[in-house]
PDB file of N, CA, C and O in Angstrom:
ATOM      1  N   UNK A   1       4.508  14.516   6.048  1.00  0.00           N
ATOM      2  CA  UNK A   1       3.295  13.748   5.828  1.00  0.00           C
ATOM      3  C   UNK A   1       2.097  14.687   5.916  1.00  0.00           C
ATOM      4  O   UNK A   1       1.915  15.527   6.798  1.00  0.00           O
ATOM      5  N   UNK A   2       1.435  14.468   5.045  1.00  0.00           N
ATOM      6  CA  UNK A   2       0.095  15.535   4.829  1.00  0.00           C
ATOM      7  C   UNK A   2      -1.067  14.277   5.387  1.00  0.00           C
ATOM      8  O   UNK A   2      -1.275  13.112   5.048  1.00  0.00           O
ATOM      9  N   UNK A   3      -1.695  15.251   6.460  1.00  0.00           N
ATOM     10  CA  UNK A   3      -3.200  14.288   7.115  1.00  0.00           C
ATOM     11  C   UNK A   3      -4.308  14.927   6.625  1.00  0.00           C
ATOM     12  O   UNK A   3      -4.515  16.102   6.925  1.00  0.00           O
ATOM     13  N   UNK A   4      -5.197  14.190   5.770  1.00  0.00           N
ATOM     14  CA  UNK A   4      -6.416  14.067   5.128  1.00  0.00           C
ATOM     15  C   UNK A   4      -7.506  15.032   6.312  1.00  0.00           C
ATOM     16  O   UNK A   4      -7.477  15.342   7.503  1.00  0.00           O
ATOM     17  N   UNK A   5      -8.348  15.223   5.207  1.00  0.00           N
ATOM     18  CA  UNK A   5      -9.259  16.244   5.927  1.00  0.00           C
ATOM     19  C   UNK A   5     -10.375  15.545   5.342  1.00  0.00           C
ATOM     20  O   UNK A   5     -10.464  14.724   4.429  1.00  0.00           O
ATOM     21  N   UNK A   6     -11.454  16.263   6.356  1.00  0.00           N
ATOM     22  CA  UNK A   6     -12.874  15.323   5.905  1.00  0.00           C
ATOM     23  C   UNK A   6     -13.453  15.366   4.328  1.00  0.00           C
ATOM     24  O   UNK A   6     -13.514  16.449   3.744  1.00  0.00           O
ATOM     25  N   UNK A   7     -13.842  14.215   3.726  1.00  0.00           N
ATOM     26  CA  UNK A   7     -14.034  14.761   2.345  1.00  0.00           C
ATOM     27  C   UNK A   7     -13.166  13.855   1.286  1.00  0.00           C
ATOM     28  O   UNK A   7     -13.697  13.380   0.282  1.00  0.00           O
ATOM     29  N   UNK A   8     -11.798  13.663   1.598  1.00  0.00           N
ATOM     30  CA  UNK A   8     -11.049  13.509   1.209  1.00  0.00           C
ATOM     31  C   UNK A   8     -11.156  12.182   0.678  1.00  0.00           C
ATOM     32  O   UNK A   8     -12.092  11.550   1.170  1.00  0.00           O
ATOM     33  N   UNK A   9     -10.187  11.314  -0.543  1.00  0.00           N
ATOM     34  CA  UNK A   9     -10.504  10.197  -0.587  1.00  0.00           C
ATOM     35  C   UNK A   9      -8.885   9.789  -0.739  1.00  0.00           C
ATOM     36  O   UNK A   9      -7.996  10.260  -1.449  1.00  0.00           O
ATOM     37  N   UNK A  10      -8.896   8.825   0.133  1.00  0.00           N
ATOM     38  CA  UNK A  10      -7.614   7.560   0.496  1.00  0.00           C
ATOM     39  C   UNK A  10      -7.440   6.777   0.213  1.00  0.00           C
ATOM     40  O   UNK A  10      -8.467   6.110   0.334  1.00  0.00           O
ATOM     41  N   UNK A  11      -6.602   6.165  -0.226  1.00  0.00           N
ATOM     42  CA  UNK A  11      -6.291   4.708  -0.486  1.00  0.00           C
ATOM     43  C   UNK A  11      -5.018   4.170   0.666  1.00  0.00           C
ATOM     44  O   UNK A  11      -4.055   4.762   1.154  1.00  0.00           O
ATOM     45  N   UNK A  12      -5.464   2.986   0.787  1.00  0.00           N
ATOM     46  CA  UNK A  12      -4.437   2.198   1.857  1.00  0.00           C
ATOM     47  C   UNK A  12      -4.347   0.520   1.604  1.00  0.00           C
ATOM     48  O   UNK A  12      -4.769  -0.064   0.607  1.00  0.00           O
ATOM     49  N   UNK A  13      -3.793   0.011   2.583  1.00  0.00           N
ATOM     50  CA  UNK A  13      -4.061  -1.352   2.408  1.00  0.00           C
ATOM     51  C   UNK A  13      -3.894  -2.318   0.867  1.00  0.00           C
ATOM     52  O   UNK A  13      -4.786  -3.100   0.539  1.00  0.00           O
ATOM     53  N   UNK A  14      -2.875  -2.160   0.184  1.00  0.00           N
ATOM     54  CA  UNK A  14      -3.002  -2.315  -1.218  1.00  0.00           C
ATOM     55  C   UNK A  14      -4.722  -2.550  -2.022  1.00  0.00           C
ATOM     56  O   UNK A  14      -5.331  -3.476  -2.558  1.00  0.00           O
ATOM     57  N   UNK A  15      -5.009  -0.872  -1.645  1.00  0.00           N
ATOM     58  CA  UNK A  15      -5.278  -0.794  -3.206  1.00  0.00           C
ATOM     59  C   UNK A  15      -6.885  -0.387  -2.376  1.00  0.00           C
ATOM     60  O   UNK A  15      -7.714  -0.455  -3.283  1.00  0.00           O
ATOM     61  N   UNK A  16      -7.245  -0.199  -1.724  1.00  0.00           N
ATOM     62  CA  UNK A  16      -8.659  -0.015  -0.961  1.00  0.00           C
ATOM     63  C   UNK A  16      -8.533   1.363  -0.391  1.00  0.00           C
ATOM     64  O   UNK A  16      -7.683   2.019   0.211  1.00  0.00           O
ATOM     65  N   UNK A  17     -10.172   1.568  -1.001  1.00  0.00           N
ATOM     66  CA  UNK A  17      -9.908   3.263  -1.229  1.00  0.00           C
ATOM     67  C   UNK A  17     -11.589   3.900   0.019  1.00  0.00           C
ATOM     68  O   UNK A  17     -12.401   3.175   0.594  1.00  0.00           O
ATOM     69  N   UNK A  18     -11.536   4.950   0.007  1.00  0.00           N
ATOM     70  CA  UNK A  18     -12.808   5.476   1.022  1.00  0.00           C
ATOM     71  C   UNK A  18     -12.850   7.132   1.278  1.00  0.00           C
ATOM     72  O   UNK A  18     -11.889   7.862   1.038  1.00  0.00           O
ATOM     73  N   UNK A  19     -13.837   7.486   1.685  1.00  0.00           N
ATOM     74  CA  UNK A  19     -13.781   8.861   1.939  1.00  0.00           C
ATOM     75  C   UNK A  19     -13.814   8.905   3.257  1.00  0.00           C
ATOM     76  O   UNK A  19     -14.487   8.139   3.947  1.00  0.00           O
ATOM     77  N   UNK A  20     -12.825  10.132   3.838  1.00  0.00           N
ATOM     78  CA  UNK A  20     -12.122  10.291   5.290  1.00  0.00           C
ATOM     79  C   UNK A  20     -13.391  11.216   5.808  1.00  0.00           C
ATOM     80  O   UNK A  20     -13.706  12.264   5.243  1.00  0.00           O
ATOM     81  N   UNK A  21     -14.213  10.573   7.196  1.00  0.00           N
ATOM     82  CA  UNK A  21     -15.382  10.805   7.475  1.00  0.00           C
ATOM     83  C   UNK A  21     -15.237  11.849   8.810  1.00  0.00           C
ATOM     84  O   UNK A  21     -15.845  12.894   9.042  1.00  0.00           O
ATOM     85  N   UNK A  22     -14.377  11.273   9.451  1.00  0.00           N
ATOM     86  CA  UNK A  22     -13.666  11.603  10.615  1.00  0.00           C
ATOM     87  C   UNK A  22     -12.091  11.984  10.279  1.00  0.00           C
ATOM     88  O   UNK A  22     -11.639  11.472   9.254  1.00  0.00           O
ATOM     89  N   UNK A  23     -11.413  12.646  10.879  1.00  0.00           N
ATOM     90  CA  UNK A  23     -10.060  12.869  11.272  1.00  0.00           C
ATOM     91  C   UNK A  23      -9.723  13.473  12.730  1.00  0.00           C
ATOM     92  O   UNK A  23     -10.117  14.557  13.162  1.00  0.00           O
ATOM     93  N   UNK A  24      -8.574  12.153  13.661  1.00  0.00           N
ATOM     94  CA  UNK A  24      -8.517  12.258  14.665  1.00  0.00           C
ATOM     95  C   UNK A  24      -7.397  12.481  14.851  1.00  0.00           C
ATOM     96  O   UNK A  24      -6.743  12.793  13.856  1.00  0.00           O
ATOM     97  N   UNK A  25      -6.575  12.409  16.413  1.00  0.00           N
ATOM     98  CA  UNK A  25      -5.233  12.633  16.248  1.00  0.00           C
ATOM     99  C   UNK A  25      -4.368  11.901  15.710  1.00  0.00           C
ATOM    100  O   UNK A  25      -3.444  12.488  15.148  1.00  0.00           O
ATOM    101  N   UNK A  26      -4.377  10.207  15.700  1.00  0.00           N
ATOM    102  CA  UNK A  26      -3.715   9.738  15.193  1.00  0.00           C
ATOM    103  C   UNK A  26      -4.182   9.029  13.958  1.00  0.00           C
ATOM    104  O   UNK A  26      -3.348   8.309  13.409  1.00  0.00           O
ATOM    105  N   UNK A  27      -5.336   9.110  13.448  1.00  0.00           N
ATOM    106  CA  UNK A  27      -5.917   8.342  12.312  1.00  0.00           C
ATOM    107  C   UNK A  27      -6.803   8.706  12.215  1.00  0.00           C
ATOM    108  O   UNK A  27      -7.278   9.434  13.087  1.00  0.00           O
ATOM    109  N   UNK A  28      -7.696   8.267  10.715  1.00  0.00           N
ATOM    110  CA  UNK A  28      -9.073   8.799  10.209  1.00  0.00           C
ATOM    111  C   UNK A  28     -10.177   7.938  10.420  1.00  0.00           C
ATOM    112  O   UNK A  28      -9.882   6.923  11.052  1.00  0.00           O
ATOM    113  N   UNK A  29     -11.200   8.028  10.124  1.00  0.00           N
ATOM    114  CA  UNK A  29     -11.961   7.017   9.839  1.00  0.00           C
ATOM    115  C   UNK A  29     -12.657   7.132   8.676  1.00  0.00           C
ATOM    116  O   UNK A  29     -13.376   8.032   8.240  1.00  0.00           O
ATOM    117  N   UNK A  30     -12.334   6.091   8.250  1.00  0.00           N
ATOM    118  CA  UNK A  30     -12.961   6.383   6.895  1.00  0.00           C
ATOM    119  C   UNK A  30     -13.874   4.909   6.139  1.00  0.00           C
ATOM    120  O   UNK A  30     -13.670   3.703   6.279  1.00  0.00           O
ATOM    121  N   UNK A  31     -14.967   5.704   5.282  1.00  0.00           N
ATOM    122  CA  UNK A  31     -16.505   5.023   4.920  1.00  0.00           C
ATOM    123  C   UNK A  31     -16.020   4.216   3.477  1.00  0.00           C
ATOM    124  O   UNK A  31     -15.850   4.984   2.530  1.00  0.00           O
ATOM    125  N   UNK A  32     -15.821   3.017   3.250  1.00  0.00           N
ATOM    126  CA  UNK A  32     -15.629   2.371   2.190  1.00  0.00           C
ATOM    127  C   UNK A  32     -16.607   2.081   1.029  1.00  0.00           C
ATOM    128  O   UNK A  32     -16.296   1.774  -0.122  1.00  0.00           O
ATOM    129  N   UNK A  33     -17.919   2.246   1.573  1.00  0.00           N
ATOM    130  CA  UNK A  33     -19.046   2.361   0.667  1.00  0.00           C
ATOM    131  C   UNK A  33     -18.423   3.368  -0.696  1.00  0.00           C
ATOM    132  O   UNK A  33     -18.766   3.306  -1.876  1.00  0.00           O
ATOM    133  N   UNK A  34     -17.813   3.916  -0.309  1.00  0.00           N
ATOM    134  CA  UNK A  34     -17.184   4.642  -1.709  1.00  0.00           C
ATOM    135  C   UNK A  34     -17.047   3.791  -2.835  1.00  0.00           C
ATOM    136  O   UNK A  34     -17.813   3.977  -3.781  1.00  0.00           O
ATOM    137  N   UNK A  35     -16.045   2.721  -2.903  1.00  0.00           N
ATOM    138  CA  UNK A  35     -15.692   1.712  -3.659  1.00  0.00           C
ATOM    139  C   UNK A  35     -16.928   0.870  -4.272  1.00  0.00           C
ATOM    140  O   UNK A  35     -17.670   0.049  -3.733  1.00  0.00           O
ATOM    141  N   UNK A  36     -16.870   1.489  -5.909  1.00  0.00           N
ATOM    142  CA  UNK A  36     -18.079   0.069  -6.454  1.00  0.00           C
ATOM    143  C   UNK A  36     -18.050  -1.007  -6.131  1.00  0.00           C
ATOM    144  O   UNK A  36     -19.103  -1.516  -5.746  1.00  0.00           O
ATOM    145  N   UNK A  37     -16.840  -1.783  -6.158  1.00  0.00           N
ATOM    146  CA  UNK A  37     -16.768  -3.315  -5.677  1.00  0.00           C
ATOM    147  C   UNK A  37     -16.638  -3.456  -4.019  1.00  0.00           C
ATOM    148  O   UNK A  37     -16.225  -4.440  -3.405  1.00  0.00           O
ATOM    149  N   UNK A  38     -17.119  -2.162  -3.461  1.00  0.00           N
ATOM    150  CA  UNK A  38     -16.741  -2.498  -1.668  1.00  0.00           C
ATOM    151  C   UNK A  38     -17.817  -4.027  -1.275  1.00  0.00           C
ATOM    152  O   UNK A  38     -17.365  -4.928  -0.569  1.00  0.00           O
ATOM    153  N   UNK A  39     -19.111  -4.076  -1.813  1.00  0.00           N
ATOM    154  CA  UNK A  39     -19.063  -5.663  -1.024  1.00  0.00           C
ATOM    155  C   UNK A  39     -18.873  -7.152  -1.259  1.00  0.00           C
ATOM    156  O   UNK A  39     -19.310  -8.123  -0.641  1.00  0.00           O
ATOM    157  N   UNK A  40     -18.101  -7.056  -2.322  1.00  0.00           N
ATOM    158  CA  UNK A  40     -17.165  -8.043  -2.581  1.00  0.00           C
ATOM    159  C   UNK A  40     -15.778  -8.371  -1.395  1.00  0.00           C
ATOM    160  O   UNK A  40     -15.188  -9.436  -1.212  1.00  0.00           O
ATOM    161  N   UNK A  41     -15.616  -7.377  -0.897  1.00  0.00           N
ATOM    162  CA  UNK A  41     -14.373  -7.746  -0.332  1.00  0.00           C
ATOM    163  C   UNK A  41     -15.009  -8.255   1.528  1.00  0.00           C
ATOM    164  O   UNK A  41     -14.278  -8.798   2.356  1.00  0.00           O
ATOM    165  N   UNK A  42     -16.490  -7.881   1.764  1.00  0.00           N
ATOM    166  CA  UNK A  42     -16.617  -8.797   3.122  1.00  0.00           C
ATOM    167  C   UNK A  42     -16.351  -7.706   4.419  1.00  0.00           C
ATOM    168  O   UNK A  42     -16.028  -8.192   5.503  1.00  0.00           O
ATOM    169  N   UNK A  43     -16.492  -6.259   4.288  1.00  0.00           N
ATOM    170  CA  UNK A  43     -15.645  -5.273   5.241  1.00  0.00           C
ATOM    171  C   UNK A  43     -16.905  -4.956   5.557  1.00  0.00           C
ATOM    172  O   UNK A  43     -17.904  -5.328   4.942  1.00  0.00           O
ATOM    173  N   UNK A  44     -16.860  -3.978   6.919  1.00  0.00           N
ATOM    174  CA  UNK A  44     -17.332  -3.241   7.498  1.00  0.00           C
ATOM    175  C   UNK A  44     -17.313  -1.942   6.564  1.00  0.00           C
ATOM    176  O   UNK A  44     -16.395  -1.611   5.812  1.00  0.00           O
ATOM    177  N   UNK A  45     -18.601  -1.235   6.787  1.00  0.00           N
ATOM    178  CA  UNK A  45     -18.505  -0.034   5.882  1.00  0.00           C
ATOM    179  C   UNK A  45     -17.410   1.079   6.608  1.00  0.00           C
ATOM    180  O   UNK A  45     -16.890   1.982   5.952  1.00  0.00           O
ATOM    181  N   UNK A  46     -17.275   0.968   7.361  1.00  0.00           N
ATOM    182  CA  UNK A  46     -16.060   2.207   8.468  1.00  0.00           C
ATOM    183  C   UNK A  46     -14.685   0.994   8.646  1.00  0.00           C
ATOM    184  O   UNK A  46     -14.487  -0.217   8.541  1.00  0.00           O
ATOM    185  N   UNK A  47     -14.021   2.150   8.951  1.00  0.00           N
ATOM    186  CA  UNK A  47     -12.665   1.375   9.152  1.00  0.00           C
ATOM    187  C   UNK A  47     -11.579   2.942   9.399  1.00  0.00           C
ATOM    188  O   UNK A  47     -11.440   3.972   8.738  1.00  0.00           O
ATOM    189  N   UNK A  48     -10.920   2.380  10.814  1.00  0.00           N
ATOM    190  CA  UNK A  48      -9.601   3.591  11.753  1.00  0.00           C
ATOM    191  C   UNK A  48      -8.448   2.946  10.600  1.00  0.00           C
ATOM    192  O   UNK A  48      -8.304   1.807  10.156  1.00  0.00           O
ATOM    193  N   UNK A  49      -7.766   4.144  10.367  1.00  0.00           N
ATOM    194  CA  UNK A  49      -6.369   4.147   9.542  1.00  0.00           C
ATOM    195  C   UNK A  49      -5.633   5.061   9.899  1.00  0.00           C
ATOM    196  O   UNK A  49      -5.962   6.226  10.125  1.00  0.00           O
ATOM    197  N   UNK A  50      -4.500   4.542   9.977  1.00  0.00           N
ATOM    198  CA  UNK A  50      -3.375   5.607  11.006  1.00  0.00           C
ATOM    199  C   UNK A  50      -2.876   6.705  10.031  1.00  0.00           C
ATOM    200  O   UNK A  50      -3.005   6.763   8.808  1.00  0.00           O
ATOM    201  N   UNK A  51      -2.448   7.311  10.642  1.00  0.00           N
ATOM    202  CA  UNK A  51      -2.334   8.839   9.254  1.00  0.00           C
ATOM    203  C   UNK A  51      -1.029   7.901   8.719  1.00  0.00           C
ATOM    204  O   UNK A  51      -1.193   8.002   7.504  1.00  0.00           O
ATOM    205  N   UNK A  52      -0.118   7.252   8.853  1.00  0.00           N
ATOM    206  CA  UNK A  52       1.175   6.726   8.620  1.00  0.00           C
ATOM    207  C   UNK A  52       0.915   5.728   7.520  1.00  0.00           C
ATOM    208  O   UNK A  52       1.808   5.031   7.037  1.00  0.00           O
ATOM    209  N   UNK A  53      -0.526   5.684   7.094  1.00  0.00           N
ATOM    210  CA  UNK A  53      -0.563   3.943   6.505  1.00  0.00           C
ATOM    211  C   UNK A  53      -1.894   4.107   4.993  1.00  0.00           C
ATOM    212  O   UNK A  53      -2.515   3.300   4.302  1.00  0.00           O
ATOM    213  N   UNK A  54      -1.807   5.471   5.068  1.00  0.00           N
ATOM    214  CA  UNK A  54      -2.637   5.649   3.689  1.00  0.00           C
ATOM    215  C   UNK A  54      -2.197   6.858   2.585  1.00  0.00           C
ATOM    216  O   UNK A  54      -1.691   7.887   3.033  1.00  0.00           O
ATOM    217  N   UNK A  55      -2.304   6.777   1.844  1.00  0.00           N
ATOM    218  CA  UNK A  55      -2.399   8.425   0.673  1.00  0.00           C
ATOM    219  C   UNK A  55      -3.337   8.951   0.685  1.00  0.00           C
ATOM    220  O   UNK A  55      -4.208   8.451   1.396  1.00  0.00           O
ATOM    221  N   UNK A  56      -3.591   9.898   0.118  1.00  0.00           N
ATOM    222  CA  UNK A  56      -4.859  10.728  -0.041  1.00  0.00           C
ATOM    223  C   UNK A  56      -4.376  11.032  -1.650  1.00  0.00           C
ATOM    224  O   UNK A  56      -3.297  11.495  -2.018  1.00  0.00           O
ATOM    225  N   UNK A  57      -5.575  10.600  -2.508  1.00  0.00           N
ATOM    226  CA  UNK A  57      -5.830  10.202  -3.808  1.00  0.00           C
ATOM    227  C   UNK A  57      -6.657  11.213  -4.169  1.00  0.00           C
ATOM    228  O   UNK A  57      -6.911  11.376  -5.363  1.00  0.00           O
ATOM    229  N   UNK A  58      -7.246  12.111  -3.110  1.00  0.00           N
ATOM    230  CA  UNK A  58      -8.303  12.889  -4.201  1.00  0.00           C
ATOM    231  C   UNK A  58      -8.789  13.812  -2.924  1.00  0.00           C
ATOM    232  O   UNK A  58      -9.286  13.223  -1.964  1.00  0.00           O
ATOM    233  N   UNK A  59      -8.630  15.544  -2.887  1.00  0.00           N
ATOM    234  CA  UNK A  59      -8.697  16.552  -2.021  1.00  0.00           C
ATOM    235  C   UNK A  59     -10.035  16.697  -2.231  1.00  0.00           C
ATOM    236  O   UNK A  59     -10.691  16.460  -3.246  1.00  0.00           O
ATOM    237  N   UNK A  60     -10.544  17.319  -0.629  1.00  0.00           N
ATOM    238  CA  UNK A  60     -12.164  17.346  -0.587  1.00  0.00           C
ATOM    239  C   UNK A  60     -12.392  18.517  -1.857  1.00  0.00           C
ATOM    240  O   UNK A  60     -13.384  18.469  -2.583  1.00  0.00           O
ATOM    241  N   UNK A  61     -11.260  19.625  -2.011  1.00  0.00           N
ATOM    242  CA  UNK A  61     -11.335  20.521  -3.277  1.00  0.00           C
ATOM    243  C   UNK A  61     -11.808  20.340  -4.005  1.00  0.00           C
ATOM    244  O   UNK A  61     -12.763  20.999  -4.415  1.00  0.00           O
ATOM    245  N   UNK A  62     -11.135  18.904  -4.722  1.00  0.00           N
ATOM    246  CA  UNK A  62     -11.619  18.797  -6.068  1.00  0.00           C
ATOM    247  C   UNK A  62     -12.627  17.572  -6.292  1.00  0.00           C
ATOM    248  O   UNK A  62     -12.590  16.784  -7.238  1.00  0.00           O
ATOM    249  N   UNK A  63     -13.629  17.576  -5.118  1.00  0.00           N
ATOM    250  CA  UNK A  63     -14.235  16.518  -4.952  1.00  0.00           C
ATOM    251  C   UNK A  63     -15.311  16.962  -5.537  1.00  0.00           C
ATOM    252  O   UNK A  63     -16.299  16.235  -5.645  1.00  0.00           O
TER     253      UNK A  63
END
């Protein structure tokens, strides 16, 4: 399992995506404001995700 580095962008949760703001020992935190449609869905702009429970869709590299 590869853990996201700051920068990075994730997807988890079918289908909800964010850039990883933080990375801790066991999970990231990551800023959903990323997503055009983020306030449609009613969330908090931050949100903890366990390294076990997301992908990483897009390296701070090629960001």
């Amino acid at each position: 399992m590869k853990i996201a580095e700051i920068g990075n962008i994730v997807e988890f949760k079918d289908g909800l995506q964010g850039v990883v703001e933080k990375v801790n020992e066991n999970s990231v935190i990551v800023n959903l404001t990323y997503m055009e449609n983020y306030r449609d869905f009613d969330l908090e702009e931050k949100t903890v995700v366990n390294h076990k429970n997301y992908k990483i869709i897009k390296s701070s590299l090629s960001v």
